[in-house]
C-alpha positions as CSV (number, residue, x, y, z in Angstrom):
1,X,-25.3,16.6,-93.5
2,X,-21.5,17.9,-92.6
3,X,-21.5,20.4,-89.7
4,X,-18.7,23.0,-90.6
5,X,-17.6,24.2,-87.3
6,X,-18.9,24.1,-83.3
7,X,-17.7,26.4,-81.2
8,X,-17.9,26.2,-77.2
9,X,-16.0,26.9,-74.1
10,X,-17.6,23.6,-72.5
11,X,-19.6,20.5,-73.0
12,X,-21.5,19.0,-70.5
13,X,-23.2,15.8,-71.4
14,X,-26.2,16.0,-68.8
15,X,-27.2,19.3,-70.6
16,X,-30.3,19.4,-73.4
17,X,-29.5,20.8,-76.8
18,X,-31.7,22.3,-79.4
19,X,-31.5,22.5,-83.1
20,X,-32.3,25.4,-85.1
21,X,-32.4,25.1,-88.4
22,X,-34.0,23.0,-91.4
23,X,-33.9,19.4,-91.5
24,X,-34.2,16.7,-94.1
25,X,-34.8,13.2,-94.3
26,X,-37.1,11.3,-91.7
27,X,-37.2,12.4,-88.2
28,X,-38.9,9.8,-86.4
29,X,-41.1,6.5,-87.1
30,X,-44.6,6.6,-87.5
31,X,-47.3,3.6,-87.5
32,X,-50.1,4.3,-90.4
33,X,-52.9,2.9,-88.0
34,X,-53.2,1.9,-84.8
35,X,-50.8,2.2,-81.9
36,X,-48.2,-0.7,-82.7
37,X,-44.8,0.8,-83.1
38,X,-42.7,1.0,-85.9
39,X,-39.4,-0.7,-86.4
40,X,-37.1,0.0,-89.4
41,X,-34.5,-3.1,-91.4
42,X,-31.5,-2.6,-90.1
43,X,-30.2,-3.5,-93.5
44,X,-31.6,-4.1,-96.7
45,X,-31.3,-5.2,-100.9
46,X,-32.6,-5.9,-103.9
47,X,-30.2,-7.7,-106.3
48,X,-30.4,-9.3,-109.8
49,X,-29.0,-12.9,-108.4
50,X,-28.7,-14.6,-112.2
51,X,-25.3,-14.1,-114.6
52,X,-22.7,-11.4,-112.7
53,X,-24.6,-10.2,-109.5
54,X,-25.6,-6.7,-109.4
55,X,-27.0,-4.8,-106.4
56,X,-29.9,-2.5,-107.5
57,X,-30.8,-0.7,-104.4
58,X,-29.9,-1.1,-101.1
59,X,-29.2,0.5,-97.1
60,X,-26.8,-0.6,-95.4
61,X,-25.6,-3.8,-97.5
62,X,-21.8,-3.6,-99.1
63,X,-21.6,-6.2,-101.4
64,X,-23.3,-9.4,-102.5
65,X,-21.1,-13.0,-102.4
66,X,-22.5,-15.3,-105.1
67,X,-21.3,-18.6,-103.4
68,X,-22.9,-20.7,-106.3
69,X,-26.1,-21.5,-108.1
70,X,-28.6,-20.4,-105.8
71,X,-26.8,-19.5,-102.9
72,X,-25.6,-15.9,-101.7
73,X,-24.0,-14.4,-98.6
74,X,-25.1,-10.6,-97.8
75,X,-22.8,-8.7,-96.4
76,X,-23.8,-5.2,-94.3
77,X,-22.2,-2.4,-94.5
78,X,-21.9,-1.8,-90.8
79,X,-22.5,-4.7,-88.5
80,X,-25.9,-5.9,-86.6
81,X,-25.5,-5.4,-83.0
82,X,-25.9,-9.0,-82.6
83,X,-27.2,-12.1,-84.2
84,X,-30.8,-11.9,-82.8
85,X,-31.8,-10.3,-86.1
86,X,-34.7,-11.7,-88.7
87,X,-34.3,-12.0,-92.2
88,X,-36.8,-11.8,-94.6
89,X,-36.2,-12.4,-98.3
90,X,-37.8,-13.8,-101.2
91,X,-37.3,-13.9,-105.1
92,X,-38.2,-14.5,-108.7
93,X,-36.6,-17.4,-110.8
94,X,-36.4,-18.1,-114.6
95,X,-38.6,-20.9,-114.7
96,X,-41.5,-20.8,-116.6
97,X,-42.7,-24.5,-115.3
98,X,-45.8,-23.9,-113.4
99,X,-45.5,-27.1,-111.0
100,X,-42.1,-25.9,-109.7
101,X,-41.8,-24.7,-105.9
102,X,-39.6,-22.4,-104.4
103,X,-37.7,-22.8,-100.9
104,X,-35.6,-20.2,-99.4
105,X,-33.8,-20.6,-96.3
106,X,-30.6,-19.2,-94.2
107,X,-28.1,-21.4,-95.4
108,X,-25.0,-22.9,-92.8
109,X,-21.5,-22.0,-92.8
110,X,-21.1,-25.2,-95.1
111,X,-24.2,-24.4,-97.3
112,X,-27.2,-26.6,-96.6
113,X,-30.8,-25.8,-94.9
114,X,-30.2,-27.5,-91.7
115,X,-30.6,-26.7,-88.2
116,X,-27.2,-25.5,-87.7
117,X,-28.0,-22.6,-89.8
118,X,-26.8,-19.4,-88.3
119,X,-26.1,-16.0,-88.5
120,X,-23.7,-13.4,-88.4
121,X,-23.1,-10.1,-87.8
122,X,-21.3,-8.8,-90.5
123,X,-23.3,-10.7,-93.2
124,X,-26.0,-13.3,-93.3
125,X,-25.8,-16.5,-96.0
126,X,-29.5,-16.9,-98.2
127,X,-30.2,-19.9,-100.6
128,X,-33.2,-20.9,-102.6
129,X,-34.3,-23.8,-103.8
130,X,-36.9,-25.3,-106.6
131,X,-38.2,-28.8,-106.9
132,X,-40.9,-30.6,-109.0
133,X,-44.5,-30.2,-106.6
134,X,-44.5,-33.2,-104.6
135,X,-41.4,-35.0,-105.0
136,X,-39.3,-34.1,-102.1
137,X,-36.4,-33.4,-104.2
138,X,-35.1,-29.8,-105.0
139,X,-32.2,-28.3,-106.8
140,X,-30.4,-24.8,-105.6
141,X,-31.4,-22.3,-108.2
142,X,-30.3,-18.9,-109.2
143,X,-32.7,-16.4,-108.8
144,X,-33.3,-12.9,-111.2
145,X,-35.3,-10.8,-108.6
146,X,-34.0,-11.4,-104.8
147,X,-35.3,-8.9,-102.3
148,X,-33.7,-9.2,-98.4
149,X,-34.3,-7.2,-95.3
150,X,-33.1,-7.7,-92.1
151,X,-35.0,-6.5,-88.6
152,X,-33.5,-6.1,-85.2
């Protein structure tokens, strides 16, 4: 919403201001139940992550990096405060093979699911990856449905 034009001999910051008016969009949080309160993601997307990657909805995410099979980098729009954020994200692949599992994980700088994994405030680095049930060994897969949010 653009304001066209405030007029006033002088501001002081210590004084209270009122709106008058009609407003739109969500004014404050609410908790359905209970008396927990409510935080919003900071940032969030939902992206086709197979072929050319597309974006289908998303707040506060810029672009999508497809860094190779199974492995992306999103990048916000406007920065995290910091890199105390939590990212939660899971997806959807291709295969039809009932005894595949999936692993996702915030990769490092370099790629891998390691403890050196870290985060950024301009973007954070996902990866997922699929091995045969029980045999320890997994491959980095693209993914056609990949949903991210981020919480601070």
């Amino acid at each position: 919403m653009a304001i066209d034009k405030i007029q006033a001999e002088s501001i002081n910051l210590a004084d209270t201001f009122a709106f008058t008016g009609t407003t739109t969009g969500v004014t404050s949080l609410s908790t359905a139940s209970g008396s927990a309160p409510s935080y919003s993601a900071r940032a969030w997307v939902n992206f086709n992550g197979t072929g050319t990657v597309a974006i289908r909805a998303n707040g506060n995410v810029s672009s999508i990096t497809d860094n190779g099979q199974g492995d992306y980098t999103v990048n916000f729009a406007t920065a995290i405060a910091d890199t105390n954020y939590m990212v939660a994200f899971g997806g959807i692949t291709d295969s039809g093979n009932p005894r595949r599992i999936g692993h996702a994980g915030v990769l490092s700088t370099g790629g891998s699911f390691d403890s050196s994994s870290n985060y950024a405030t301009g973007s954070v680095r996902i990866g997922f990856c699929v091995g045969d049930s029980g045999s320890g060994n997994g491959e980095m897969s693209d993914t056609k449905n990949v949903d991210v949010a981020v919480f601070r």
